[in-house]
N, C-alpha and C positions, 0 to 999 in steps of 0.2 A: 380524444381529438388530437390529430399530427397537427406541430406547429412545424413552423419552416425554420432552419436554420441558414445560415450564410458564414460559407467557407472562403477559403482565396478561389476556387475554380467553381463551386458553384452552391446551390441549396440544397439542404439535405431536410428529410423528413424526420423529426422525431418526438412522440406522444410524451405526452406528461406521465405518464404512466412508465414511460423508460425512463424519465427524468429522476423523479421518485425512487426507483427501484434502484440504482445506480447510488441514491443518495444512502438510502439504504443500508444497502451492499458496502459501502464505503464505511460508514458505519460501525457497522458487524468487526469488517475486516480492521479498522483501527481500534477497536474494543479488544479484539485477539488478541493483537499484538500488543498493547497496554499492560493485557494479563499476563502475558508469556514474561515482559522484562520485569514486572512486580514478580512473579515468583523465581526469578532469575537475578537479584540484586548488584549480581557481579556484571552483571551486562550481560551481553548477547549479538551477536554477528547480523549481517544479512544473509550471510549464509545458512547459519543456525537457524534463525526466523523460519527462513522456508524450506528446510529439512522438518523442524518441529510443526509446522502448521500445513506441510502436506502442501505446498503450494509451489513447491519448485518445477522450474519448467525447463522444456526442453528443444532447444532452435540447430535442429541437425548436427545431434550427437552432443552440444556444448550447451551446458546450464548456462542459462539466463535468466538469473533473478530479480528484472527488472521491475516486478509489480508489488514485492516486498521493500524493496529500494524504494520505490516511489512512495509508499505507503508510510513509511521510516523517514520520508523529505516531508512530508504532510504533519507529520506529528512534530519533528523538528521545529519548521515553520511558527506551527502553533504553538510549541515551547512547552509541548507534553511530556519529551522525553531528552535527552543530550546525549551527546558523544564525548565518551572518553578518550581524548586524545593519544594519550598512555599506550592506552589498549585497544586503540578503534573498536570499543563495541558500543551499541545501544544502551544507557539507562535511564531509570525515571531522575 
């Protein structure tokens, strides 16, 4: 069943089903990245992130790792993982 959503211009359709799967998905993908800097102790980039999990992308010719980034602000938030200042990378 689509519920309605309300944006600033207007309603958007979307199932609980997308809802779910998204939560999911998000999930999975914070679980990866969990295990990548446990078995990385010294830390780990955003860069490295998404070379190691295959998820670098690509916006006309220039890497944009913005879905690794964001994923890495998610876990931050929730105080799963920190940054070493030192060395700007990722640890538990």
């Amino acid at each position: 069943k689509a519920n309605m959503k309300t944006t600033k211009s207007r309603e958007l359709k979307i199932s609980s089903v997308a809802v779910e799967s998204a939560k999911t998905g998000l999930n999975l993908l914070k679980g990866a990245i969990l295990e990548v800097i446990h078995a990385n102790p010294e830390g780990v980039s955003n860069t490295e992130l998404a070379r190691l999990l295959n998820l670098e992308s690509d916006f006309n010719g220039n890497q944009r790792n913005y879905l690794t980034y964001s994923l890495l602000g998610l876990l931050l938030k929730e105080n799963k993982i920190h940054r070493d200042e030192r060395t700007k990378k990722f640890i538990i």
